[in-house]
N, C-alpha and C positions, 0 to 999 in steps of 0.2 A: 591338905584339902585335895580330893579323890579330881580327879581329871571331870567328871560327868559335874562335880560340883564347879570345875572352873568355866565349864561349857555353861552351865546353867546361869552363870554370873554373868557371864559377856551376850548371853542372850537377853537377859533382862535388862543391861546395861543399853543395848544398843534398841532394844523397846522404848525403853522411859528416854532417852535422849530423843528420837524422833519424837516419841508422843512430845516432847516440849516446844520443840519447832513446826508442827505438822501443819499447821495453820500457814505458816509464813511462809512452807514449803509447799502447800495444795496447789496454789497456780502456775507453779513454773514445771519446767518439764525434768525436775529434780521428783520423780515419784516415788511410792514409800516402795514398791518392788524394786526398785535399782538402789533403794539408801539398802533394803534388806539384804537381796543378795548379793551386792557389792559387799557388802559387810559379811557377807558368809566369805565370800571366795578368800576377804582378808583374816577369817578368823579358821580359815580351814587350813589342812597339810598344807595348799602350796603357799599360803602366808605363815600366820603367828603359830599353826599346831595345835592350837586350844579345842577345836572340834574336827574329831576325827571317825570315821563310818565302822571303824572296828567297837567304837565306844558309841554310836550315837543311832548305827545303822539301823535296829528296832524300832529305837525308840522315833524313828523319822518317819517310819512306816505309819505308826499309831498315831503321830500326831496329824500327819496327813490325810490319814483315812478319816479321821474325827474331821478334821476342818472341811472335807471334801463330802461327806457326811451333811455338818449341818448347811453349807451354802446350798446342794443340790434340793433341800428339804425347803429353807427359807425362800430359795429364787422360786420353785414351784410353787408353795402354798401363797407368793405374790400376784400369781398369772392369772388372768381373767378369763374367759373364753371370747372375748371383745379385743382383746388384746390380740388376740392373733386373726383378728379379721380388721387390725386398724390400718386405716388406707385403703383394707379390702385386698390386696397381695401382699405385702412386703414379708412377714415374717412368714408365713404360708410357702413361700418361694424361700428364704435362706434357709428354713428347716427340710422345704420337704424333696427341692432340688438341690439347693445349693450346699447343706452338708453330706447326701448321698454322692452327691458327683466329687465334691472335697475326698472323699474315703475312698474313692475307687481312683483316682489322678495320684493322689501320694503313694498308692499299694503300687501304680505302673509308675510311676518315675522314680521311687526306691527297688525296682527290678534291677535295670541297668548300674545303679550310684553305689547301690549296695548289696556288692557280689559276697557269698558267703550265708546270705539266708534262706531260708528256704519260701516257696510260695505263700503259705500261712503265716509266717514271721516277716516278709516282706507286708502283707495284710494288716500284723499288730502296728507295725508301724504306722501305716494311713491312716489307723482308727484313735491311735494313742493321739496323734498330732492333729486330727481333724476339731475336735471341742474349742471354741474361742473363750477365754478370758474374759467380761468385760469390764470386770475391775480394773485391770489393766491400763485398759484406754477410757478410763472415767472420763478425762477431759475430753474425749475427743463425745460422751454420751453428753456428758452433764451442761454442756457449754449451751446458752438457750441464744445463743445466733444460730446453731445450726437447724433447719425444719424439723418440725416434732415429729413428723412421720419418718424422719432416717433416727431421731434420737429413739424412738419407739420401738424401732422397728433394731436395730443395734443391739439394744437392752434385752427384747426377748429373743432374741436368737439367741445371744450371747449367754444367757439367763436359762433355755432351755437344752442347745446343741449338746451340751456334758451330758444331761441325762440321756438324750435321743440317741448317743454315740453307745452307750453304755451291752445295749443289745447285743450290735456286732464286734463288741470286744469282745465279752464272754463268748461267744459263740467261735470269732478264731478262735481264742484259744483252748476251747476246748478242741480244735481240730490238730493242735500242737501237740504230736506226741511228747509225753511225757509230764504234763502237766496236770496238776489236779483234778481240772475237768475233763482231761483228757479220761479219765479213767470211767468215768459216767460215758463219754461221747458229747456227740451234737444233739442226740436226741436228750439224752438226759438231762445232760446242762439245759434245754431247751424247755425243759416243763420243768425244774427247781429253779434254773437262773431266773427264767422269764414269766412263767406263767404264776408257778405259786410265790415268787417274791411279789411280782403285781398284784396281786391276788393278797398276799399277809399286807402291803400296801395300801391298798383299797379300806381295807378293814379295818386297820388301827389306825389310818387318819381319819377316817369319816364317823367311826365312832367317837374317837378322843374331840373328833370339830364338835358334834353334835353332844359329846356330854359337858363341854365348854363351856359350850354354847348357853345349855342349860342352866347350868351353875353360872353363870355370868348373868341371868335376866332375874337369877336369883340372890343376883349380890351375896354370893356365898365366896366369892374368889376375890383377890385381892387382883392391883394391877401387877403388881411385881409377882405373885405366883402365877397368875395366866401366863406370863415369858416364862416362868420357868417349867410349866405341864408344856407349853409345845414344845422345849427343850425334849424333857420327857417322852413325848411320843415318838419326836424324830431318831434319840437312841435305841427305842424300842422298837419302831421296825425294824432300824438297820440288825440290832443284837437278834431277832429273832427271825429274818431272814437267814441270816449266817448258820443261827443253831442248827438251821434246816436247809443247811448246805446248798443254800440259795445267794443273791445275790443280797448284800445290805444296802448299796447305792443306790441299784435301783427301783429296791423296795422303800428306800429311804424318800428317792424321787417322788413316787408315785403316790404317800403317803404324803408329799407334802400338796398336792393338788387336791387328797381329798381334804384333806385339816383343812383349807383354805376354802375350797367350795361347801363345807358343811358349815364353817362360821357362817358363811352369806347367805346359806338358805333355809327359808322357815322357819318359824318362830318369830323374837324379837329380831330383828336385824341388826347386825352386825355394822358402824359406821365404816365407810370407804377407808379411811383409815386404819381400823380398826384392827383388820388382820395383821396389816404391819406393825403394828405397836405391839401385838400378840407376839409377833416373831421377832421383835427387836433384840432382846436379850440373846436369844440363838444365831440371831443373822452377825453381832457384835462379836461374839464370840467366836463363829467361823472365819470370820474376819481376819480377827486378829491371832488366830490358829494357823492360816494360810500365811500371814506375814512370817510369822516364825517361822515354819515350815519353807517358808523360800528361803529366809537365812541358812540353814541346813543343808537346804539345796543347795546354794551358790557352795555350801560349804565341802559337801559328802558327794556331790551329783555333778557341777560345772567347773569345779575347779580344777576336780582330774580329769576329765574330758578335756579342759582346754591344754594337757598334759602331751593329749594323744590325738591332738588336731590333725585330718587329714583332708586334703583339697574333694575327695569324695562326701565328706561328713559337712564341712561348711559349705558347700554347691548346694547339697540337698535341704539344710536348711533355709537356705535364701528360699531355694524356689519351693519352703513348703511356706515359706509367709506372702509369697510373693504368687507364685503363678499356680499353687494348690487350692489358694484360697480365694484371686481375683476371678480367675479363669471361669470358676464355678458360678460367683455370685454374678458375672458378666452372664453367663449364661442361663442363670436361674430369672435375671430380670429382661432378658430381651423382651417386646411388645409391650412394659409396662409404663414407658411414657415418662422415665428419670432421664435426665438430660445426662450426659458422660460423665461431670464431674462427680455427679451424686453418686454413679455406680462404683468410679473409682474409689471414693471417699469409704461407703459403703464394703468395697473391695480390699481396703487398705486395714478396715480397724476388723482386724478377726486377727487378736493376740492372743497366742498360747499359755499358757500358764498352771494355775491348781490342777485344772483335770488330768492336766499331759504327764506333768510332776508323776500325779499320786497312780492310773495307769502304766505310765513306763515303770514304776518303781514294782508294783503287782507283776510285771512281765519279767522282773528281777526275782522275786519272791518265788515264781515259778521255776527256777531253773531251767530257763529255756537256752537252746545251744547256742543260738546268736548274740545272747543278754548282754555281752560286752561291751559290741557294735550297736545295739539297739539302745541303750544306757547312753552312750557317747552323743547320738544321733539326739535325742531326743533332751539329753541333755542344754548340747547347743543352741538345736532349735528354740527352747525357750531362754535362755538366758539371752541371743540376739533378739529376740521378741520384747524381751523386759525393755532392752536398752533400746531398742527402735520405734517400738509403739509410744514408748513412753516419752520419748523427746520430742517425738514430732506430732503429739498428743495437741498439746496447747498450740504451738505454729498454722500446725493445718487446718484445725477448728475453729481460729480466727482466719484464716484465709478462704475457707469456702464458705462461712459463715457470710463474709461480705461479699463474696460471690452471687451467695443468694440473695443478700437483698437488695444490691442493686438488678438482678435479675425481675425477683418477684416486682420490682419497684415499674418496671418494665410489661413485664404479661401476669396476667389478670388469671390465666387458668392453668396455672401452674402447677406440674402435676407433684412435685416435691411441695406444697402449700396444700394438700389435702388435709381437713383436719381430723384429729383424733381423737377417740373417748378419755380423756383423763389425761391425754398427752404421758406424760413419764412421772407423774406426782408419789403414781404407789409403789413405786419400784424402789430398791435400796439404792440406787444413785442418785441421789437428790441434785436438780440442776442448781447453780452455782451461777453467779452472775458473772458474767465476760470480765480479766481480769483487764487494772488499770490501763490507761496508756500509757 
């Protein structure tokens, strides 16, 4: 049996054994990213050897791109244009201040931390580490003690910041001699990454929504084929960005807002649900593409990092989940009338994870000078992410949860009690009821 065949066996081994327990495990702060990559770091060189980056390191790129692929396409084509005016600031403020000021605070405090890079590779780092997760901290969205306008308002950030990041990565790195896009420039990359990937974006989701759309009022589609053409669309932007040495993420992005705005407009109408049922089969799948893919990771990405741990590489991790990520959203919500804990809370759940993955892994792809230190760096940073957001996920969503309602029980106009269109119904996190006592 070939090494890739024993890799493939302990993947699937350690799949189907969570899938049996996942239910028993959804409430506690045992989440499926620390069963995965704890299980990669054990099934990597520095444990048992069975998955190793000489054997697997391709094939971890591909499978990351694909998962990172369809979540950026499914979380878009869920977003509403109400959705980011619910409350009237909240996600308006973590996209439009609170993740620029995130990318420019990690680019200056990996200056100092991390001697050895250059200014543009000090830059990949802020933007790779800037996207929040927020599968991740399911419990801390999904939990229905906490106000609908911080569960809301979590969900689309979290749901949109990967693609919003996406701009000014391509754009460093094409300022990074030596790399790919280096070879185009800024300006180049700048009208293939950005403009005609949004552009092939634009096109193949709003067509593929509207001939859907079409074919669905004409019961000519099945339910199970409709999951499987947005399937379909969302690898066909991405594959047809790339052909044309553009970006595929975030044509893939951009492509999933029009698929989702062309079901909802005109014609027969599209049920509120509706779009998500469309994208269930694809959003499942990136899913559980990202789980594996973190296995890998702990396996090929954290395990040798935490080989080459240095008191510069774990400082800078803390304080990219900690004061990269607080500092900003502290800032982005001054004047908005959230009492502190809300901010903190708000502050605290921006977990790393797929996006950082599958970007750091691209900044490896490239051969860039620093890749060893930036690999290590970014490595860490999410694997303390996994284990930190994830434990204190369920703890602290029952603790502000009752915070607020003896609050709310108290004042009447309460600015965390604003309410919201749909609250979090159509979003892939489905809220979960508070678990037992």
């Amino acid at each position: 049996m070939s090494d890739t065949s024993w890799a493939g066996a302990a993947v699937a081994g350690v799949t189907a054994a969570y899938a049996l327990v996942s239910r028993r495990l959804a409430p506690t702060p045992l989440t499926a990213a620390i069963v995965f990559v704890g299980c990669g770091i054990a099934l990597g060189p520095v444990g048992l050897g069975v998955i190793e980056l000489e054997h697997e390191g391709g094939g971890l790129l591909a499978l990351l791109e694909a998962a990172l692929t369809l979540v950026l396409f499914t979380d878009a084509m869920s977003v509403r244009m109400r959705d980011m005016r619910s409350g009237g600031f909240l996600p308006g403020r973590l996209l439009g201040i609170g993740l620029l000021l995130s990318i420019g605070l990690g680019w200056l405090l990996a200056w100092p931390l991390l001697p050895g890079l250059t200014v543009w590779e000090l830059a990949l780092v802020g933007a790779v580490l800037a996207p929040t997760d927020a599968a991740l901290g399911k419990s801390a969205i999904s939990d229905t003690r906490v106000p609908a306008l911080v569960r809301q308002g979590l969900n689309v950030d979290g749901g949109l910041n990967d693609g919003m990041v996406l701009p000014f990565f391509v754009l460093f790195l094409a300022a990074v001699p030596g790399t790919s896009y280096a070879e185009e420039g800024v300006a180049g990359t700048f009208w293939r990454a950005l403009v005609l990937s949004t552009a092939l974006g634009l096109g193949i989701g709003w067509v593929g929504g509207r001939v859907l759309q079409r074919s669905r009022a004409r019961q000519w589609v099945t339910s199970e084929w409709r999951q499987v053409f947005a399937l379909a669309v969302a690898v066909a932007a991405y594959a047809l960005a790339v052909v044309t040495h553009g970006s595929g993420f975030i044509a893939a992005w951009v492509a999933g807002f029009a698929f989702g705005r062309a079901l909802r407009s005109g014609g027969p109408a599209e049920p509120v649900s509706g779009a998500d049922r469309t994208g269930e089969f694809t959003e499942n799948l990136g899913n559980l593409l990202a789980m594996v893919g973190l296995l890998i990771f702990g396996a090929v990405v954290l395990g040798p990092a935490l080989e080459h741990l240095s008191w510069r590489i774990v400082l800078y991790a803390v304080l990219s989940l900690t004061v990269v990520r607080m500092v900003p959203v502290a800032i982005a919500l001054l004047g908005s009338g959230l009492r502190l804990p809300t901010v903190a809370y708000i502050g605290w759940f921006g977990p790393r994870g797929l996006a950082s993955v599958v970007l750091g892994l691209l900044v490896v792809e490239e051969h860039v000078a620093g890749v060893d230190l930036i690999a290590r760096v970014v490595g860490v940073t999410v694997g303390l992410s996994v284990l930190l957001h994830g434990v204190s996920a369920v703890p602290l969503a029952g603790r502000y949860g009752r915070w607020y309602r003896q609050l709310a029980a108290r004042v009447s106009d309460l600015r965390e009690s604003t309410p919201t269109p749909d609250a979090i119904t159509r979003r892939r996190l489905v809220p979960t009821a508070p678990p037992e006592p």
